[in-house]
DRENLUMGU-923562 format. One record per atom (N, C-alpha, C): residue number from 1; residue in three letters; atom name; x, y, z. Coordinates in nm, 2 decimals, always signed. Layout:
// DRENLUMGU-923562
+-------+------+------+--------+--------+--------+
| tordo | fivo | bami |      X |      Y |      Z |
+-------+------+------+--------+--------+--------+
|   NUM |  ALA |   CA |      X |      Y |      Z |
...
+-------+------+------+--------+--------+--------+
***
This chain:
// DRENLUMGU-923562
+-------+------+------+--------+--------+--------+
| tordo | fivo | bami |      X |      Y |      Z |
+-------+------+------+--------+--------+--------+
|     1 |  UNK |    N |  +8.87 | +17.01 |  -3.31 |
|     1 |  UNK |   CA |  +8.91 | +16.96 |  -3.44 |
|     1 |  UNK |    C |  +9.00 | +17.07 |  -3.51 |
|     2 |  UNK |    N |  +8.95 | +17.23 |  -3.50 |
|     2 |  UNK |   CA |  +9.04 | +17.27 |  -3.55 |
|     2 |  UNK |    C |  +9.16 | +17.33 |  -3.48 |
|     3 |  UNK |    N |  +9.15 | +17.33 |  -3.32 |
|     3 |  UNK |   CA |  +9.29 | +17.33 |  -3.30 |
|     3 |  UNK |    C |  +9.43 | +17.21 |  -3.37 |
|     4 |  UNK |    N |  +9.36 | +17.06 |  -3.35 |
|     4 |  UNK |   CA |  +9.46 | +16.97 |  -3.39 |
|     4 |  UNK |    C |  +9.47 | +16.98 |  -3.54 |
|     5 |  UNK |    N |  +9.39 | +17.02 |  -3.63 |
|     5 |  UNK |   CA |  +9.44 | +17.02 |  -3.72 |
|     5 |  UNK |    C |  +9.53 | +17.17 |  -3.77 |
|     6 |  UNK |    N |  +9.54 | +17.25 |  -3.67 |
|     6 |  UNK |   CA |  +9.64 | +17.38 |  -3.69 |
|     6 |  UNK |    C |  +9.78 | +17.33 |  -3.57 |
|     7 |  UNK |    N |  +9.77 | +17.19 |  -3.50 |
|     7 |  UNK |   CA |  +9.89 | +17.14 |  -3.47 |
|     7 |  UNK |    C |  +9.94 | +17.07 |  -3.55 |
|     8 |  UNK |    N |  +9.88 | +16.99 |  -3.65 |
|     8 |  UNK |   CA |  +9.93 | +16.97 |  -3.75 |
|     8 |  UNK |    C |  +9.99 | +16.98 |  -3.86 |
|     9 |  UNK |    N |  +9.93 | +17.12 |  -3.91 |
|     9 |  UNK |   CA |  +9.95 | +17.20 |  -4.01 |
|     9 |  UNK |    C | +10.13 | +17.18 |  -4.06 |
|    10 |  UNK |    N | +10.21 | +17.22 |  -4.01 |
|    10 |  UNK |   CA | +10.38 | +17.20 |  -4.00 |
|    10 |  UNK |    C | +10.41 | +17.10 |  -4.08 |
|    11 |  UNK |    N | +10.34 | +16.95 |  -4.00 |
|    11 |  UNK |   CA | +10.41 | +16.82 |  -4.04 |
|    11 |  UNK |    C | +10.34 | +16.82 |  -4.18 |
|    12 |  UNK |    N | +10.21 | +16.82 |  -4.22 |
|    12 |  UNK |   CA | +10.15 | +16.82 |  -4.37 |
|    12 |  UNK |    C | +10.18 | +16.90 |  -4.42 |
|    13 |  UNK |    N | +10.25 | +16.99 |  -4.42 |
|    13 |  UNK |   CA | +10.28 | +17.13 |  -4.51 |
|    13 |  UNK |    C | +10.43 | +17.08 |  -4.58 |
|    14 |  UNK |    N | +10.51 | +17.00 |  -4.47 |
|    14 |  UNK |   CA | +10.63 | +16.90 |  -4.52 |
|    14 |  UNK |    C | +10.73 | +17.03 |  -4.47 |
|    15 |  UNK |    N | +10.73 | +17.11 |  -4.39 |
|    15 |  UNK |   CA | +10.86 | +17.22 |  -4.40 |
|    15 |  UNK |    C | +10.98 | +17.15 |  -4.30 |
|    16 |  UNK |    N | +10.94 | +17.06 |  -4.21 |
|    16 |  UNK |   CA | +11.05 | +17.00 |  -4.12 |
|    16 |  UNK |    C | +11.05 | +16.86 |  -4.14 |
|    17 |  UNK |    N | +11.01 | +16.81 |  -4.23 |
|    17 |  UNK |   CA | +10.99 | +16.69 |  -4.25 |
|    17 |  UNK |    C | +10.93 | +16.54 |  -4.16 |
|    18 |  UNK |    N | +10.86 | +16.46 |  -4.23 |
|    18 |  UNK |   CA | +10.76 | +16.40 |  -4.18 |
|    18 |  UNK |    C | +10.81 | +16.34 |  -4.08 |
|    19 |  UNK |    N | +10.93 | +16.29 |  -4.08 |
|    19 |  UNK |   CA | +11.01 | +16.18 |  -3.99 |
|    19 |  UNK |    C | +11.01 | +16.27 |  -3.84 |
|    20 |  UNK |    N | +11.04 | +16.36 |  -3.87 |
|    20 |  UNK |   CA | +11.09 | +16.51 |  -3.75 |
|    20 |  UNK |    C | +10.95 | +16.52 |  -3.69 |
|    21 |  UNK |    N | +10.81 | +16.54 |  -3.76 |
|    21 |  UNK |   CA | +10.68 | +16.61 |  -3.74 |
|    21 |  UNK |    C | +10.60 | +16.48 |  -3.65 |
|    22 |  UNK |    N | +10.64 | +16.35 |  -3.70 |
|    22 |  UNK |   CA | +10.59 | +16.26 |  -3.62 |
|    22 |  UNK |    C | +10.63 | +16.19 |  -3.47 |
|    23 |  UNK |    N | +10.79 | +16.21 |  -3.50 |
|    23 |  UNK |   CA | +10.87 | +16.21 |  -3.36 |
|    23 |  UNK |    C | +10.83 | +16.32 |  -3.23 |
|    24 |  UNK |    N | +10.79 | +16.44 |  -3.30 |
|    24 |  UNK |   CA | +10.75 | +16.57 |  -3.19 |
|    24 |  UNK |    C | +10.65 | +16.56 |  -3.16 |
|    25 |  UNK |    N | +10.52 | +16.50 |  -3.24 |
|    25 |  UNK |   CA | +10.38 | +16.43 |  -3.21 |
|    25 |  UNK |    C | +10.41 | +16.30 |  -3.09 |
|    26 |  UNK |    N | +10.52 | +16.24 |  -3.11 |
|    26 |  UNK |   CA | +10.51 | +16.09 |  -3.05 |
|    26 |  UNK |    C | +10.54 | +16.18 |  -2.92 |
|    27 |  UNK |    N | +10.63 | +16.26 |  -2.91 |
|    27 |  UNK |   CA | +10.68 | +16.25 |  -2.75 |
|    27 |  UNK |    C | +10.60 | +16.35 |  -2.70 |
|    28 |  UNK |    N | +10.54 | +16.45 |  -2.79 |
|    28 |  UNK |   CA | +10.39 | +16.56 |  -2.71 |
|    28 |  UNK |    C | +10.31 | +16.48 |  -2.65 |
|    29 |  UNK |    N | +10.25 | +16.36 |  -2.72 |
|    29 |  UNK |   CA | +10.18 | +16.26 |  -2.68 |
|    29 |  UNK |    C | +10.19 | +16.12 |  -2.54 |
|    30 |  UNK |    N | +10.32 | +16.12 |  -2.57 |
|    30 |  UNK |   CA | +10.36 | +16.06 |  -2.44 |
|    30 |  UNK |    C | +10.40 | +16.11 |  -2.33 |
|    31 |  UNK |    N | +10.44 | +16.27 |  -2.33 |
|    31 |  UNK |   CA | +10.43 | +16.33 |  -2.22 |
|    31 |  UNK |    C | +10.24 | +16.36 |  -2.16 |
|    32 |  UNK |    N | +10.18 | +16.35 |  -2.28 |
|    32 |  UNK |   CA | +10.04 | +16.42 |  -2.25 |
|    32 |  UNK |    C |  +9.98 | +16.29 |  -2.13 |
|    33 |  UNK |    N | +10.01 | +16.16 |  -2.21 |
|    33 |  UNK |   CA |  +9.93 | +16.05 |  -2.16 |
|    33 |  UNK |    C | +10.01 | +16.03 |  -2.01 |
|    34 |  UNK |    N | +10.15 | +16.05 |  -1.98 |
|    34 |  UNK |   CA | +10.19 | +16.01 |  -1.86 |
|    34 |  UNK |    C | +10.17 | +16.13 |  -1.77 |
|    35 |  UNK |    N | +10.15 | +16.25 |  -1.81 |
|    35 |  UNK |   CA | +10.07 | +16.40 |  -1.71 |
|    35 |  UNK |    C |  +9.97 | +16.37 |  -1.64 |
|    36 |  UNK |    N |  +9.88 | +16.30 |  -1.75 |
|    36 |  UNK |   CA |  +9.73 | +16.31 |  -1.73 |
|    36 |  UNK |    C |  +9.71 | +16.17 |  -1.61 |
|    37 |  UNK |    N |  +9.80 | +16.02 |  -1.64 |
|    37 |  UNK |   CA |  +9.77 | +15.92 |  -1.57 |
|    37 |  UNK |    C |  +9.86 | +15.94 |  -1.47 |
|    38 |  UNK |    N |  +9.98 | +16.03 |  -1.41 |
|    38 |  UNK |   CA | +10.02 | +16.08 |  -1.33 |
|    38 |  UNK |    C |  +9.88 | +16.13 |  -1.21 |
|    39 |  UNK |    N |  +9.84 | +16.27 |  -1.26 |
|    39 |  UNK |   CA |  +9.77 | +16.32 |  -1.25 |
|    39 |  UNK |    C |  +9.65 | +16.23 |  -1.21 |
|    40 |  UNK |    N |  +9.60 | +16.15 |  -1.22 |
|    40 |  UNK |   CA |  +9.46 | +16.03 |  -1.22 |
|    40 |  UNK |    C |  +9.51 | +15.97 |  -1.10 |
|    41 |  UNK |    N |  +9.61 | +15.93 |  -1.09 |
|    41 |  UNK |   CA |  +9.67 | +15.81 |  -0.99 |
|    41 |  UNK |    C |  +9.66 | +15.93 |  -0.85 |
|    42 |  UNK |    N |  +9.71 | +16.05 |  -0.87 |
|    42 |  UNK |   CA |  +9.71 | +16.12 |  -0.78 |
|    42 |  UNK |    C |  +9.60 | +16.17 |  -0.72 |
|    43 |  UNK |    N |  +9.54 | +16.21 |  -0.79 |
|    43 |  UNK |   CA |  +9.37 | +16.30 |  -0.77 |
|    43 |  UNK |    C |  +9.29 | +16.20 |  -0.69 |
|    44 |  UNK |    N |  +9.32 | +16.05 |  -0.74 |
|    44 |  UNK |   CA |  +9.23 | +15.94 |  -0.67 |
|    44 |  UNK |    C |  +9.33 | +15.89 |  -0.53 |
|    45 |  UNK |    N |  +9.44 | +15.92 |  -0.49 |
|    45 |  UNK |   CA |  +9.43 | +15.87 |  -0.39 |
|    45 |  UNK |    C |  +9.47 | +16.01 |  -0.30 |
|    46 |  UNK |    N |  +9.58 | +16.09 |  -0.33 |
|    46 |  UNK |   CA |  +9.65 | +16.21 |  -0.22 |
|    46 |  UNK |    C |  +9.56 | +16.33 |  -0.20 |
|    47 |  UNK |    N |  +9.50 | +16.35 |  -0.34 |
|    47 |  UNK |   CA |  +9.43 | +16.46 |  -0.29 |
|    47 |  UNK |    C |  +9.26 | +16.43 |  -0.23 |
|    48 |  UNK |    N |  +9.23 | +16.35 |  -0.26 |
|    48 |  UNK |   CA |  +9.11 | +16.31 |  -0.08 |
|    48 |  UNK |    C |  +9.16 | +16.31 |  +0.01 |
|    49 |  UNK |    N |  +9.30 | +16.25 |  +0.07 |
|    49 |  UNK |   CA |  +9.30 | +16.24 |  +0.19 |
|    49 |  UNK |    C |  +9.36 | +16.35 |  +0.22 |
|    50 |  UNK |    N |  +9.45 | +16.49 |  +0.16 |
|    50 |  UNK |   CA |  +9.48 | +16.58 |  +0.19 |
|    50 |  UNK |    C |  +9.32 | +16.68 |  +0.21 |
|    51 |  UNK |    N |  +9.24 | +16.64 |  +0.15 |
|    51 |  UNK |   CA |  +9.10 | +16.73 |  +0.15 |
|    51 |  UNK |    C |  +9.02 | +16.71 |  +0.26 |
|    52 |  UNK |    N |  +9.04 | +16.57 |  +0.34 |
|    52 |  UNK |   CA |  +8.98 | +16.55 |  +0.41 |
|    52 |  UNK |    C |  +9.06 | +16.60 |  +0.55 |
|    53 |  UNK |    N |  +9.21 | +16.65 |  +0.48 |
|    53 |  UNK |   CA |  +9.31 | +16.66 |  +0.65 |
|    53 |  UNK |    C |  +9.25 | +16.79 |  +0.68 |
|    54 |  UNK |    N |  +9.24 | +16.88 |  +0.53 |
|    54 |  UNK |   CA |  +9.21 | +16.98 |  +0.55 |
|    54 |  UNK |    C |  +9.06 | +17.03 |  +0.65 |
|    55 |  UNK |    N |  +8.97 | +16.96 |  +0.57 |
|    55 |  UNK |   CA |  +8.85 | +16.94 |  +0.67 |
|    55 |  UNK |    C |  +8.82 | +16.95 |  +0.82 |
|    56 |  UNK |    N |  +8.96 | +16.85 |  +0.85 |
|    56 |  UNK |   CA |  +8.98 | +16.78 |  +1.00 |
|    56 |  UNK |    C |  +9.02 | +16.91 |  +1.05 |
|    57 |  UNK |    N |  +9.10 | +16.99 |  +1.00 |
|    57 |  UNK |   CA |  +9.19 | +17.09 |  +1.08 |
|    57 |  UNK |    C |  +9.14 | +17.23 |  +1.10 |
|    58 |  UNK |    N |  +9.03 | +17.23 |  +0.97 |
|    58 |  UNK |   CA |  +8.95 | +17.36 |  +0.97 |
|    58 |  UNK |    C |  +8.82 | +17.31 |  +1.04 |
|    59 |  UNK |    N |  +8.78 | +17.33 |  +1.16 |
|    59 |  UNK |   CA |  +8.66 | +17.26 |  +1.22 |
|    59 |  UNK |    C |  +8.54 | +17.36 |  +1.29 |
|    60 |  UNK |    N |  +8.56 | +17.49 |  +1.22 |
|    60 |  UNK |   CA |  +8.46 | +17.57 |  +1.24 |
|    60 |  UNK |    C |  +8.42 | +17.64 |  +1.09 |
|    61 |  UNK |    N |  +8.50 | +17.67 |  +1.01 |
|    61 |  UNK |   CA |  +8.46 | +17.73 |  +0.88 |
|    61 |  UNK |    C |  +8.53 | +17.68 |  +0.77 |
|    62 |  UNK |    N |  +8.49 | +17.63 |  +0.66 |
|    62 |  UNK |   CA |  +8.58 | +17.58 |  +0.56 |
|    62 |  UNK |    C |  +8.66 | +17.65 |  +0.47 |
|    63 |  UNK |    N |  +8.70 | +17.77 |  +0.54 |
|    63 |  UNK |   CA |  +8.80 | +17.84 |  +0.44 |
|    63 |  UNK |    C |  +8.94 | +17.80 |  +0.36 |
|    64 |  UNK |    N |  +9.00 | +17.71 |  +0.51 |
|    64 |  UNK |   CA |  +9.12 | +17.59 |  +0.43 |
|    64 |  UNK |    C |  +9.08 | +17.52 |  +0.35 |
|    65 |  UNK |    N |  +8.97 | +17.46 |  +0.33 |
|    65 |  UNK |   CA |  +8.94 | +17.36 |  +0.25 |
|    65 |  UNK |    C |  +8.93 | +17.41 |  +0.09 |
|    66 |  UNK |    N |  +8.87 | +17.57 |  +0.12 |
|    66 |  UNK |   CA |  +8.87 | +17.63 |  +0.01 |
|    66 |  UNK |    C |  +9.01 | +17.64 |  -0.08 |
|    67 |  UNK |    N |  +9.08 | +17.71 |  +0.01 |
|    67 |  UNK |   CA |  +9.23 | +17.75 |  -0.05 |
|    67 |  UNK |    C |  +9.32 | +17.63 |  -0.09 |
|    68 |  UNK |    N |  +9.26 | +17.49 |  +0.00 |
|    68 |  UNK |   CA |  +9.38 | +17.39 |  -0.07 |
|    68 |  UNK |    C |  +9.28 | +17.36 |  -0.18 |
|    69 |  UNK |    N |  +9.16 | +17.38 |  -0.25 |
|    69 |  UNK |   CA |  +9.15 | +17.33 |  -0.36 |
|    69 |  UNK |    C |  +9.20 | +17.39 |  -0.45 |
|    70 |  UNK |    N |  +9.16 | +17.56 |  -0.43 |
|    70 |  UNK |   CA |  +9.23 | +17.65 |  -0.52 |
|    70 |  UNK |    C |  +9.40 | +17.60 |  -0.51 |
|    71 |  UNK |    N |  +9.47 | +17.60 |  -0.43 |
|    71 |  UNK |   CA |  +9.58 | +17.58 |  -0.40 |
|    71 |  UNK |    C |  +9.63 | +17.40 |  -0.53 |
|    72 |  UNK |    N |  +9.53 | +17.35 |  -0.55 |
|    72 |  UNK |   CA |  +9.52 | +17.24 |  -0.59 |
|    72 |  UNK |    C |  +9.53 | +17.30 |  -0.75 |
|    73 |  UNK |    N |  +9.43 | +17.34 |  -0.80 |
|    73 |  UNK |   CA |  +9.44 | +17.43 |  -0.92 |
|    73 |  UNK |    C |  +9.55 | +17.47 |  -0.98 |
|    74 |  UNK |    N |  +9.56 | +17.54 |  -0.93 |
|    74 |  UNK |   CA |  +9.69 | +17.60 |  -0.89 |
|    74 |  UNK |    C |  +9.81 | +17.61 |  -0.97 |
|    75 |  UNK |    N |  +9.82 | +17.42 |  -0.87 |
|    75 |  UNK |   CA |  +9.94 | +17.36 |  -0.91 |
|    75 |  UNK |    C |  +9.91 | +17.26 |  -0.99 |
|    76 |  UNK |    N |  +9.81 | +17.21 |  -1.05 |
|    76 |  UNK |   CA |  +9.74 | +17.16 |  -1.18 |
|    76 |  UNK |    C |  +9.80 | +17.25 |  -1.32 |
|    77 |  UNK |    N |  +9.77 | +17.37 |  -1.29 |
|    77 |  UNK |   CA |  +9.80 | +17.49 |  -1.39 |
|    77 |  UNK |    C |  +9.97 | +17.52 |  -1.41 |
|    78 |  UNK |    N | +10.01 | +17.50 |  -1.31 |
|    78 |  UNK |   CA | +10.16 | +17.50 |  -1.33 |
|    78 |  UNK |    C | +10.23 | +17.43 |  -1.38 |
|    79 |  UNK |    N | +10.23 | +17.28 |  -1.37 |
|    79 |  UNK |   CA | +10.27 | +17.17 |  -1.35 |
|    79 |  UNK |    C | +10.24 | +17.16 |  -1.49 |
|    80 |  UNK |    N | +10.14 | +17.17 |  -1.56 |
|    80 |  UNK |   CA | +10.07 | +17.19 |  -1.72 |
|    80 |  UNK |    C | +10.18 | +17.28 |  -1.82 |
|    81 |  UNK |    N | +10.18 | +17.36 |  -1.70 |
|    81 |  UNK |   CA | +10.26 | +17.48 |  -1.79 |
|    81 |  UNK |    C | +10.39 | +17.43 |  -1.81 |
|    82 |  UNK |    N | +10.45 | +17.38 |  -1.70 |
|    82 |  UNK |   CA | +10.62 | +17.34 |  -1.71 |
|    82 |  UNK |    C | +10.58 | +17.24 |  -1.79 |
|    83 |  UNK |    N | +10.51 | +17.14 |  -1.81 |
|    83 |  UNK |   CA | +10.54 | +17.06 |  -1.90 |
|    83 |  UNK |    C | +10.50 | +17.06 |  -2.05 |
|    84 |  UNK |    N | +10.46 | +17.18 |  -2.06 |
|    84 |  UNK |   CA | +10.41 | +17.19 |  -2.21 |
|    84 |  UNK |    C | +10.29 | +17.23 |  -2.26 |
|    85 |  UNK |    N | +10.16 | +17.16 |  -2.19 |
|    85 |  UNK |   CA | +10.08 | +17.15 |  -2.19 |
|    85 |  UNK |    C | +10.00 | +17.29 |  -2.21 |
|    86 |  UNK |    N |  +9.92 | +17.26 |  -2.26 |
|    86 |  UNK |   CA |  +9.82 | +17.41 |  -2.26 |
|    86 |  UNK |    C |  +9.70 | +17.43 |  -2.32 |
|    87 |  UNK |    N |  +9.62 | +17.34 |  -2.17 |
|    87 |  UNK |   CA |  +9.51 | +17.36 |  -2.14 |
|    87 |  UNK |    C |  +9.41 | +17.44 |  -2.13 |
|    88 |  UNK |    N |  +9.49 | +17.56 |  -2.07 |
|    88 |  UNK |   CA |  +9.41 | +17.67 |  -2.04 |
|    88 |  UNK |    C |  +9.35 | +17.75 |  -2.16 |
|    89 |  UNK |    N |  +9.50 | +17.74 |  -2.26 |
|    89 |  UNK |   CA |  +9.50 | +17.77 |  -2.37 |
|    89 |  UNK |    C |  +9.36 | +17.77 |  -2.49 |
|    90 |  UNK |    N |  +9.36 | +17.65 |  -2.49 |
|    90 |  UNK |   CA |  +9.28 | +17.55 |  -2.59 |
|    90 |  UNK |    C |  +9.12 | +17.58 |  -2.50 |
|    91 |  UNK |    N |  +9.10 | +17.54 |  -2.38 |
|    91 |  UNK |   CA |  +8.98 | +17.57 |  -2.33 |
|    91 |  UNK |    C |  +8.95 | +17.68 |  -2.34 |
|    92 |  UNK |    N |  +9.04 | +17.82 |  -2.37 |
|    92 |  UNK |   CA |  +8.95 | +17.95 |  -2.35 |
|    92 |  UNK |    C |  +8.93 | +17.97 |  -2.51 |
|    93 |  UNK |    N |  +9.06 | +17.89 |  -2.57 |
|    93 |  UNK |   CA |  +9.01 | +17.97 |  -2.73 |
|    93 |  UNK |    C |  +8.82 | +17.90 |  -2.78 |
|    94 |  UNK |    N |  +8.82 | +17.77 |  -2.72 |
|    94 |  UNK |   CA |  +8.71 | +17.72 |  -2.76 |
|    94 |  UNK |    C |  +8.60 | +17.77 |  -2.67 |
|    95 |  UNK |    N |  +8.60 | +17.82 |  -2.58 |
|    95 |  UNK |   CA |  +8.49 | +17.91 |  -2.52 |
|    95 |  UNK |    C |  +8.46 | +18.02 |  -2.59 |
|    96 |  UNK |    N |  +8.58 | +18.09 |  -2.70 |
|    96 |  UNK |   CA |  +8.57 | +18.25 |  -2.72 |
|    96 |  UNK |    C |  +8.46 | +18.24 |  -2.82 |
+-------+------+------+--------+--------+--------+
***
């Protein structure tokens, strides 16, 4: 709650005005919701059957299997970052 309301803070304060503060809300927002259902559509079909290729191909120790998840991570965290997002961000301040 108190991150979004220090995202806020700008458009209610009035310094770039409302019209401007809700347009940059609208498209933070629509990039957020098409990331995440990007992301959903993907998680539920490519990355099982890549997890399971991995499985197939590591057939004595599961060390591959380990590194494509981290490898998965990874690129969760990047793909976040190029687009804006900041996850990691928001999750550690609310752990601290």
């Amino acid at each position: 709650a108190v991150g979004l309301l220090f995202a806020l803070l700008p458009i209610l304060s009035g310094a770039s005005g409302l019209l401007h503060g809700v347009a940059s809300m609208t498209k933070s927002l629509v990039l957020l919701i098409s990331f995440l259902g990007i992301l959903s559509i993907l998680s539920r079909t490519c990355v099982p059957w890549f997890l399971k290729l991995m499985i197939s191909l590591s057939s004595q120790t599961n060390e591959l299997y380990q590194l494509a998840a981290v490898a998965f991570c990874l690129l969760f965290a990047w793909v976040s970052l190029f687009t804006g997002q900041k996850f990691c961000y928001y999750l550690d301040k609310s752990f601290a």
